[in-house]
TORSELUM-48946 format. One record per residue (C-alpha): x, y, z; residue number from 1; residue in one letter. Coordinates in steps of 0.25 Angstrom, whole numbers, plus 5000, padded with zeros to 4 digits. Example, Ala and Ser with C-alpha at 12.3 -4.5 7.8 and 13.67 -1.06 7.14 Angstrom:
BEGIN
<atom east="5049" north="4982" up="5031" num="1" residuo="a"/>
<atom east="5055" north="4996" up="5029" num="2" residuo="s"/>
# end
This chain:
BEGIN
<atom east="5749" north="5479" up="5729" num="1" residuo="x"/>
<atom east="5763" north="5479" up="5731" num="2" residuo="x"/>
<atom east="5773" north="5470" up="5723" num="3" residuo="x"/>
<atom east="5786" north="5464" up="5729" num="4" residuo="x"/>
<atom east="5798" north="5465" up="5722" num="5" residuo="x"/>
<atom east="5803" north="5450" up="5724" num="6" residuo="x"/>
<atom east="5797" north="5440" up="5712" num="7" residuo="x"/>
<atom east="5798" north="5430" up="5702" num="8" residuo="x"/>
<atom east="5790" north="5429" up="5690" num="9" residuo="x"/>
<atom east="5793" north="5418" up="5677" num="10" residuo="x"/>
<atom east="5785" north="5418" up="5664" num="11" residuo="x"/>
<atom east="5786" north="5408" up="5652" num="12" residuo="x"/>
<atom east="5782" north="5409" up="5638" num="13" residuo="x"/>
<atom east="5785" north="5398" up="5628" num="14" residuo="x"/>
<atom east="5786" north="5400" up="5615" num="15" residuo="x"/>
<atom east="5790" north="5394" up="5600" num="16" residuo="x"/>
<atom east="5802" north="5404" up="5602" num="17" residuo="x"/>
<atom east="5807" north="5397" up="5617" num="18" residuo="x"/>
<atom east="5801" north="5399" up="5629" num="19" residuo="x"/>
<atom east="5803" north="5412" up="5637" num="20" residuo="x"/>
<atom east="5804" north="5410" up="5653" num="21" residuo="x"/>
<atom east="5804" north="5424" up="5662" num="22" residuo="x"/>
<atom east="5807" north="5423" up="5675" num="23" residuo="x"/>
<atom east="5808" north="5438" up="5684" num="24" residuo="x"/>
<atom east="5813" north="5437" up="5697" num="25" residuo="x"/>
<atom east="5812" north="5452" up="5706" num="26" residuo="x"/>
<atom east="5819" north="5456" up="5717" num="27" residuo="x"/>
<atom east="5820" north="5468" up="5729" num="28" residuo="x"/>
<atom east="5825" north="5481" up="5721" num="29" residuo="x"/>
<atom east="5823" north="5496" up="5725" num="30" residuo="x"/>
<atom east="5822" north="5498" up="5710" num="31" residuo="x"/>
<atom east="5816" north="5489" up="5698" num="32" residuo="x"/>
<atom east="5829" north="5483" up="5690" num="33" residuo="x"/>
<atom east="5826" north="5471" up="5678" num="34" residuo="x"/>
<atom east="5838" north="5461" up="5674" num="35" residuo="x"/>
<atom east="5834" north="5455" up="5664" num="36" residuo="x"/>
<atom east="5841" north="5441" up="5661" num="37" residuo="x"/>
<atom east="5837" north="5435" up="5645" num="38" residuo="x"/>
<atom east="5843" north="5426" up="5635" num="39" residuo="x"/>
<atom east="5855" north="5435" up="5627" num="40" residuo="x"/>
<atom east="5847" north="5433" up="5615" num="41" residuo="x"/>
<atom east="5834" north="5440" up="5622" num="42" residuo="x"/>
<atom east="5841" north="5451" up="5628" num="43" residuo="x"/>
<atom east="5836" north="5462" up="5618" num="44" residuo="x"/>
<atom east="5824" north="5460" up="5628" num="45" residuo="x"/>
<atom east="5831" north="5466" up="5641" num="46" residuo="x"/>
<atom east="5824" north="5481" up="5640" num="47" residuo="x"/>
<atom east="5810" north="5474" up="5637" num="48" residuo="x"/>
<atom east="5810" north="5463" up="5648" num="49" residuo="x"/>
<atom east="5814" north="5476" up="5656" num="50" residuo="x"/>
<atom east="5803" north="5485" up="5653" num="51" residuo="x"/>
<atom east="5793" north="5474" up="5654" num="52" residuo="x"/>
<atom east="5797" north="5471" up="5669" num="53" residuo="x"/>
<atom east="5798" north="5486" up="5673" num="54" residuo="x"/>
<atom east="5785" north="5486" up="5668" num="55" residuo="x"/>
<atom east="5777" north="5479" up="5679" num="56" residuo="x"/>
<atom east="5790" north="5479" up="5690" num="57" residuo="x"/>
<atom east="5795" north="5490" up="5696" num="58" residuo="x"/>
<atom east="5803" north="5487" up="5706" num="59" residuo="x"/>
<atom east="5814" north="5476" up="5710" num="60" residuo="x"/>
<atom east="5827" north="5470" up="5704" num="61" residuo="x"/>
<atom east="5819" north="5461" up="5692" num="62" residuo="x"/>
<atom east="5828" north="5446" up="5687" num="63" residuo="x"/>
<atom east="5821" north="5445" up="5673" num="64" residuo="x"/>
<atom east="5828" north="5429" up="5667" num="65" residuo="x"/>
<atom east="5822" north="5426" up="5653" num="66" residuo="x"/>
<atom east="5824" north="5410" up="5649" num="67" residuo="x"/>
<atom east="5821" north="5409" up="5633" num="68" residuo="x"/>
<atom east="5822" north="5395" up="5629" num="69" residuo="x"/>
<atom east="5824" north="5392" up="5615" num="70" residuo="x"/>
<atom east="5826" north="5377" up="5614" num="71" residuo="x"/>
<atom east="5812" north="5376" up="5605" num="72" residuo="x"/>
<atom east="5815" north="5389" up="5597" num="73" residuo="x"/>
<atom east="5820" north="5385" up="5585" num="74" residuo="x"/>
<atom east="5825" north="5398" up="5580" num="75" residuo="x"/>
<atom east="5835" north="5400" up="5592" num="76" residuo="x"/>
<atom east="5850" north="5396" up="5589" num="77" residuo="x"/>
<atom east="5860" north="5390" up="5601" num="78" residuo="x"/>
<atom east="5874" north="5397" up="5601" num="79" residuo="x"/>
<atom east="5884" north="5391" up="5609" num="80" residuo="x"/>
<atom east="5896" north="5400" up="5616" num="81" residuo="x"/>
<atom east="5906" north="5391" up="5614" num="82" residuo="x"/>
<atom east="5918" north="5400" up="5619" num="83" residuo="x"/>
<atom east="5909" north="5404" up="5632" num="84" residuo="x"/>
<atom east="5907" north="5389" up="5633" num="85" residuo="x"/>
<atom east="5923" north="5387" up="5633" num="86" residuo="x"/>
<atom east="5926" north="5398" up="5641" num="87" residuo="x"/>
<atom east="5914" north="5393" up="5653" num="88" residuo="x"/>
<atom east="5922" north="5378" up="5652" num="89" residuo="x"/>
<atom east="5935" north="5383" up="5655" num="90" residuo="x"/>
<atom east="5931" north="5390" up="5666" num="91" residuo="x"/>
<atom east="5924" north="5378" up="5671" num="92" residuo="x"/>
<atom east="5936" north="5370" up="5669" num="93" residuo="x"/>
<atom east="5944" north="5379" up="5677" num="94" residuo="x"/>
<atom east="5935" north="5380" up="5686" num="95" residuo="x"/>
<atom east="5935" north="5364" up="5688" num="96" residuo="x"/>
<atom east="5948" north="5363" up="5688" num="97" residuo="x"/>
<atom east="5950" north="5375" up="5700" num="98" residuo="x"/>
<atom east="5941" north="5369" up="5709" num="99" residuo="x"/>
<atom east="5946" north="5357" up="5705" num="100" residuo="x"/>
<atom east="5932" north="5351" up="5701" num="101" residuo="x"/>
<atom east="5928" north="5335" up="5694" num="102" residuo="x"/>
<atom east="5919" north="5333" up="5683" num="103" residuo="x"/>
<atom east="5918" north="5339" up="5670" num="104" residuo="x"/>
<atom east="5912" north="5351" up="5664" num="105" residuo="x"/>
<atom east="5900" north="5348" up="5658" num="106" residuo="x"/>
<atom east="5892" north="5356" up="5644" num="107" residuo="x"/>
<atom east="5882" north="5358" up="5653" num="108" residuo="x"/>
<atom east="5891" north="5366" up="5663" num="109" residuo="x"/>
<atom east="5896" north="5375" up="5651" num="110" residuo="x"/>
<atom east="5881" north="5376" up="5642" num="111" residuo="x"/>
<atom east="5875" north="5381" up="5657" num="112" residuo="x"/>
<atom east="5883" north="5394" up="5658" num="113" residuo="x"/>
<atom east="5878" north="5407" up="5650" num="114" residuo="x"/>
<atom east="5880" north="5409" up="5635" num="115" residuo="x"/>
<atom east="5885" north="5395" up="5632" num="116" residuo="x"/>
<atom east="5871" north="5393" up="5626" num="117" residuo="x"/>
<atom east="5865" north="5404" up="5620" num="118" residuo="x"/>
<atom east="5853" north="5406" up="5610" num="119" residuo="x"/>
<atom east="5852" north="5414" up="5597" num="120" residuo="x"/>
<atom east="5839" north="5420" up="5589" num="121" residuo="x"/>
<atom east="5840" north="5430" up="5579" num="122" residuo="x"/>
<atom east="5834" north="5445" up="5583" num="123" residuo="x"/>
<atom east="5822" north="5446" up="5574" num="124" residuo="x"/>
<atom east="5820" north="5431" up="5585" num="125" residuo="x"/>
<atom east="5823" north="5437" up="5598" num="126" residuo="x"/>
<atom east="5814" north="5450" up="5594" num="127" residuo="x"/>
<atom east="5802" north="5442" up="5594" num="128" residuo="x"/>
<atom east="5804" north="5434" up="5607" num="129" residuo="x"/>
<atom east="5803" north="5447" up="5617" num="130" residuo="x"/>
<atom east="5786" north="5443" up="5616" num="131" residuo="x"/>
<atom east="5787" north="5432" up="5622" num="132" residuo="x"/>
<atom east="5797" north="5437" up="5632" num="133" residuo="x"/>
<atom east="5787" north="5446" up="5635" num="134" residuo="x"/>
<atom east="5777" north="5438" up="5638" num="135" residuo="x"/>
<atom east="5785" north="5428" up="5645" num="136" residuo="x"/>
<atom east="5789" north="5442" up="5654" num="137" residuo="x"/>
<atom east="5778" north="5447" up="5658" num="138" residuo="x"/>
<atom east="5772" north="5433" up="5663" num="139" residuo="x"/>
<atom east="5783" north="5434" up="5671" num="140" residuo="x"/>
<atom east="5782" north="5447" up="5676" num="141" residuo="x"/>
<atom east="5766" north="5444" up="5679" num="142" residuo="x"/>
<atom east="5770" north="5432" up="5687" num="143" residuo="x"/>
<atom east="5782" north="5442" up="5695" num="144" residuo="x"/>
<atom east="5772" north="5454" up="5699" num="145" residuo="x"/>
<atom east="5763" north="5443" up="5704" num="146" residuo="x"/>
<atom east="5775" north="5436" up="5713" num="147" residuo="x"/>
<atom east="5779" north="5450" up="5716" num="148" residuo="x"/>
<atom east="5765" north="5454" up="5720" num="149" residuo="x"/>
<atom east="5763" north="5442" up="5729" num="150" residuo="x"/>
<atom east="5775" north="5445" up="5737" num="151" residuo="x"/>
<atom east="5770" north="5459" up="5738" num="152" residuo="x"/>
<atom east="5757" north="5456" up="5744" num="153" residuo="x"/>
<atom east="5765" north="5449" up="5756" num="154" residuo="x"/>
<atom east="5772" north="5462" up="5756" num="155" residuo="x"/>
<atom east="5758" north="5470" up="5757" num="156" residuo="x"/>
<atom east="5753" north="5463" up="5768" num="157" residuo="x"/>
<atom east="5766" north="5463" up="5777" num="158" residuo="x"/>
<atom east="5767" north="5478" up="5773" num="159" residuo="x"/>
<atom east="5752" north="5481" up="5775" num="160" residuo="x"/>
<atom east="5752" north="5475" up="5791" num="161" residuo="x"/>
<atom east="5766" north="5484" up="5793" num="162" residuo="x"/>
<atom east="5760" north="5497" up="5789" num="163" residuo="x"/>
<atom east="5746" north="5493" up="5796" num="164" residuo="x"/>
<atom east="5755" north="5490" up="5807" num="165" residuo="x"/>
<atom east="5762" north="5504" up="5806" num="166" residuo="x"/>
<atom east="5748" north="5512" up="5804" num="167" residuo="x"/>
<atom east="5745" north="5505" up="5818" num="168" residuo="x"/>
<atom east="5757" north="5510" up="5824" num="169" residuo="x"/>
<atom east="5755" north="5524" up="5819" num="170" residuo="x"/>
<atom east="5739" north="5524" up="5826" num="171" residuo="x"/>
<atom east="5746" north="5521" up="5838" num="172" residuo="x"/>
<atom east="5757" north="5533" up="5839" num="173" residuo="x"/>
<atom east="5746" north="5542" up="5833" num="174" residuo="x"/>
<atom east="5737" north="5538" up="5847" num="175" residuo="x"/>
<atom east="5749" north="5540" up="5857" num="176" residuo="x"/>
<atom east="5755" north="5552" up="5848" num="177" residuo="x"/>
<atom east="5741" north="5560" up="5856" num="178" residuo="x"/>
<atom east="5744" north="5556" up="5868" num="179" residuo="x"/>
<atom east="5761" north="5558" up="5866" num="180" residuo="x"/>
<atom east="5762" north="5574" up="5871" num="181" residuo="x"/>
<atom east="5750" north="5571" up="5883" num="182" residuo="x"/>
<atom east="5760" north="5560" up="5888" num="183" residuo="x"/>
<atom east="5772" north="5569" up="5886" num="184" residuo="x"/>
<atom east="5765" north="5581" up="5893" num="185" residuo="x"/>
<atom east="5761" north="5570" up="5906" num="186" residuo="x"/>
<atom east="5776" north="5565" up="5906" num="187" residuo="x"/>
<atom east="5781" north="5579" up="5907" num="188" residuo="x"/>
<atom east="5774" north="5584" up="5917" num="189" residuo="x"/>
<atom east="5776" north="5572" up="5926" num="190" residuo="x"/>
<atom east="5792" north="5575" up="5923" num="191" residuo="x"/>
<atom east="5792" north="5590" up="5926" num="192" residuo="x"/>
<atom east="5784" north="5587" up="5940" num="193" residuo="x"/>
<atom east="5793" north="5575" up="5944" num="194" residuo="x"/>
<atom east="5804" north="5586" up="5940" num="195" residuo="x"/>
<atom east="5799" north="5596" up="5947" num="196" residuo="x"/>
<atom east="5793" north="5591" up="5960" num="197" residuo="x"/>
<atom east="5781" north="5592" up="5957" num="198" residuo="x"/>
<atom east="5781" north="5608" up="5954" num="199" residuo="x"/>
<atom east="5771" north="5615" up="5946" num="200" residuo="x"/>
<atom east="5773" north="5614" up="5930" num="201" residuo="x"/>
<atom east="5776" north="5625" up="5920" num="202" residuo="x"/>
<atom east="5763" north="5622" up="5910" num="203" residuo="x"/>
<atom east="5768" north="5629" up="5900" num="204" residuo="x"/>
<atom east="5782" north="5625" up="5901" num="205" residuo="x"/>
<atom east="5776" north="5610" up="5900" num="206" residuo="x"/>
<atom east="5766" north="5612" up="5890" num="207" residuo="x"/>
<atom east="5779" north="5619" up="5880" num="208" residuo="x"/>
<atom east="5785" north="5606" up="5882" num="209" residuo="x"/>
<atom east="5773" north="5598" up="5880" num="210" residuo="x"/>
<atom east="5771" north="5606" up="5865" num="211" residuo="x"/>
<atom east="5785" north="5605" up="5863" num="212" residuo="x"/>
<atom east="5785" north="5588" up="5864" num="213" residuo="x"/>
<atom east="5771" north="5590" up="5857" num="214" residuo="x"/>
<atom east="5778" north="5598" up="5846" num="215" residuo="x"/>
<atom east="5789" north="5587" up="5844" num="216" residuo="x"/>
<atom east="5784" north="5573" up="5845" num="217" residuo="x"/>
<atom east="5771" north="5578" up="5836" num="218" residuo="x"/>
<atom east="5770" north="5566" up="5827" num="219" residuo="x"/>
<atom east="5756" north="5570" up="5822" num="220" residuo="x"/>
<atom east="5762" north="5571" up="5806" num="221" residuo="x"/>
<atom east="5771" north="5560" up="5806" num="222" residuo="x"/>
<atom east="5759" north="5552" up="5811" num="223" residuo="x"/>
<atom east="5752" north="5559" up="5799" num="224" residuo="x"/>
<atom east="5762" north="5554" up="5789" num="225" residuo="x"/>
<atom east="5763" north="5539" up="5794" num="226" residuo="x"/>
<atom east="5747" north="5536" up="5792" num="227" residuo="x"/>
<atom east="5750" north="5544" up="5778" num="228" residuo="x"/>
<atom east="5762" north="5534" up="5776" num="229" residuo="x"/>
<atom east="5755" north="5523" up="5782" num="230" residuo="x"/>
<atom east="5744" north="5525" up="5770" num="231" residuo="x"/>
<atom east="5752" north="5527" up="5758" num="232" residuo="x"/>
<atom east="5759" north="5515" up="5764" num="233" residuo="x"/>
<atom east="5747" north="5507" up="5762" num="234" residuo="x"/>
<atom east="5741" north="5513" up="5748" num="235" residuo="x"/>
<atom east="5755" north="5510" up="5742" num="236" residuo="x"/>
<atom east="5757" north="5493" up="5747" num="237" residuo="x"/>
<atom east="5743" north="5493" up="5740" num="238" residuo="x"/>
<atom east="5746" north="5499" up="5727" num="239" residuo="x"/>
<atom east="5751" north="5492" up="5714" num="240" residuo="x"/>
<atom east="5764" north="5493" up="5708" num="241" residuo="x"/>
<atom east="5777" north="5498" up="5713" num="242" residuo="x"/>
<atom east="5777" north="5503" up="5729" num="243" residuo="x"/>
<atom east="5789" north="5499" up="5735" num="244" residuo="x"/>
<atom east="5796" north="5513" up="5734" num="245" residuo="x"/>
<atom east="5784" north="5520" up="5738" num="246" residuo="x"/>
<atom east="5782" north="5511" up="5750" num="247" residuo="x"/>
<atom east="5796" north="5512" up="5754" num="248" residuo="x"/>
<atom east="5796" north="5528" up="5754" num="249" residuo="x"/>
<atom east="5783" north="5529" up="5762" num="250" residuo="x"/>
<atom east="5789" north="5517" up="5772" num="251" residuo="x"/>
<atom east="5803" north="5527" up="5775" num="252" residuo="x"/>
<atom east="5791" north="5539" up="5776" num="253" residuo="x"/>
<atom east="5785" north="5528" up="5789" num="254" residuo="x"/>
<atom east="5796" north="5528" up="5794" num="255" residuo="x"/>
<atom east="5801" north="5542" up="5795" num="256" residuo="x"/>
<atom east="5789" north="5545" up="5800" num="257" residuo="x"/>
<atom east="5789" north="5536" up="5812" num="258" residuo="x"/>
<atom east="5803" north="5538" up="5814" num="259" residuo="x"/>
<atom east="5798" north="5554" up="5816" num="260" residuo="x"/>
<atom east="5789" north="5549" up="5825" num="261" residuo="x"/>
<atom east="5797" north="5539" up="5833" num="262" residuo="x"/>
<atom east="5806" north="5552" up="5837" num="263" residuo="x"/>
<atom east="5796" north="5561" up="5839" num="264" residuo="x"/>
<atom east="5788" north="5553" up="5849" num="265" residuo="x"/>
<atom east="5794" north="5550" up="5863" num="266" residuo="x"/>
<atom east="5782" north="5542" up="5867" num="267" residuo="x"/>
<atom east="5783" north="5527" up="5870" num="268" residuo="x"/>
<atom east="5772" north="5522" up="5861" num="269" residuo="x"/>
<atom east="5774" north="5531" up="5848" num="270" residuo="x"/>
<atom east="5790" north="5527" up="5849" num="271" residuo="x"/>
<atom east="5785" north="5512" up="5849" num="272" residuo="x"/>
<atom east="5776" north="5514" up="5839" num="273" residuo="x"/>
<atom east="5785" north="5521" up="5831" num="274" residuo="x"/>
<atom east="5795" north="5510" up="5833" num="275" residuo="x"/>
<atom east="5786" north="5500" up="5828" num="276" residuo="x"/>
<atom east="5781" north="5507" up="5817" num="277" residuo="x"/>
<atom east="5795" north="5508" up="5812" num="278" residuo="x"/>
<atom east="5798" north="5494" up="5812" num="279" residuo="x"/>
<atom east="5786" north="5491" up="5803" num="280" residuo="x"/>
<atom east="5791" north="5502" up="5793" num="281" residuo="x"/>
<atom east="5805" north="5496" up="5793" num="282" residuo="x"/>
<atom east="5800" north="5482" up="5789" num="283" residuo="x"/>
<atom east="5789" north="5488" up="5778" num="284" residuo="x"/>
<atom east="5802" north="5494" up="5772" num="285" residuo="x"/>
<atom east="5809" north="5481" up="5773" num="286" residuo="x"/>
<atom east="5796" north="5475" up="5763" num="287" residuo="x"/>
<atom east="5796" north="5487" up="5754" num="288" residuo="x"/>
<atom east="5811" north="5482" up="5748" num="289" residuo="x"/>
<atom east="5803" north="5471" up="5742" num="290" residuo="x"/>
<atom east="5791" north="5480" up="5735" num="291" residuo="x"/>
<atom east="5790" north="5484" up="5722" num="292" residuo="x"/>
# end
């Protein structure tokens, strides 16, 4: 079944080493690009966060946030930046005094702000942690795919009554696509007799023109082609894995084709048909910028 691109899933392992909180947030992307966002001390980790995630997603813009909380890991060590620390409360204090602001600056204001408050572990430490980031990954991971593919299954259904919608459409033009050169042949004969009084008609001339019209607005392949489209359309919303770029190719395939047929075709019926078979196309291709 198809999978959505848009998701969130959040995993947590705790640990004697700390607690390890995942959270994976995805978004609409033509391509799959992770940004990853650890600890500084757990950024040796970057590369296999990323292979683990391109492993089971394959499409989207991926926000990967990895909380390690220490407090009850003995072995960790708090550094302070003080310098950083100085140079975030001058800034403030400037700040207050341009916009001419009461109160005072707070520790909390300055210990909020990134690398005040860092924490240290020595190599051989961090080296053995990446098991449970791991594991804390992959629940998160299991949890997205599983958002991911509920909002896809919305996606199914809506995409499944468009393309029934289109297949209907397409039945209809193939029934008044027979009866198109018949209807063509009656209106020209009427014409020539209403411009010619009533005088007796070149058959041949009129059936050249007849098998010329017949010639031109024959739509017998791009017909073919639809119902093939139609099909593969169908057999890819079903399948597992990535679809998005397959759908969209065969989406711009519909629609040249009924475009094709929507200038060939100068009856009223095929022309409507043909209209409404594109606004369906347009708002499947609309959809498909949010599957994987």
């Amino acid at each position: 079944m198809i999978r959505s691109m848009t998701g969130f899933g959040a995993g947590e392992l705790r640990t004697k080493k700390g607690s390890f909180i995942v959270e994976i947030r995805t978004l609409n992307h033509k391509f799959l690009e992770v940004t990853p966002k650890l600890p500084n001390s757990l950024g040796i980790f970057d590369e296999k966060v990323k292979m683990l995630i391109k492993n089971e997603i394959k499409r989207g813009k991926v926000y990967f946030n990895l909380i390690y909380d220490t407090t009850q890991e003995s072995g960790a060590s708090i550094l302070i930046d003080e310098k950083l620390a100085k140079s975030y409360l001058g800034k403030l204090k400037a700040m207050k005094k341009h916009l001419k602001l009461e109160g005072s600056i707070e520790l909390s204001n300055i210990i909020a702000f990134p690398g005040v408050i860092n924490y240290r572990q020595e190599e051989k430490d961090v080296a053995k942690l990446w098991p449970y980031i791991e594991e804390a990954t992959k629940k998160a991971i299991k949890k997205l795919i599983k958002d991911r593919e509920k909002e896809g299954n919305f996606l199914f259904n809506d995409l499944s009554k468009r393309i029934k919608k289109i297949r209907n459409v397409v039945l209809d033009i193939k029934k008044d696509a027979s009866s198109n050169v018949r209807n063509y042949k009656k209106r020209l004969q009427a014409r020539i007799k209403e411009l010619t009084g009533g005088y007796a008609i070149d058959k041949g001339r009129l059936e050249v023109e007849v098998a010329l019209f017949a010639k031109n607005s024959d739509i017998t392949e791009e017909l073919t082609r639809l119902s093939n489209h139609i099909n593969n359309f169908v057999r890819t919303i079903k399948r597992k894995g990535e679809a998005g770029k397959k759908l969209d190719f065969i989406a711009q395939e519909l629609h040249r084709e009924i475009n094709t047929i929507g200038s060939k075709s100068s009856g009223f019926n095929i022309s409507k048909g043909a209209i409404e078979a594109k606004t369906e196309i347009e708002k499947i291709r609309e959809q498909l910028k949010n599957i994987e």
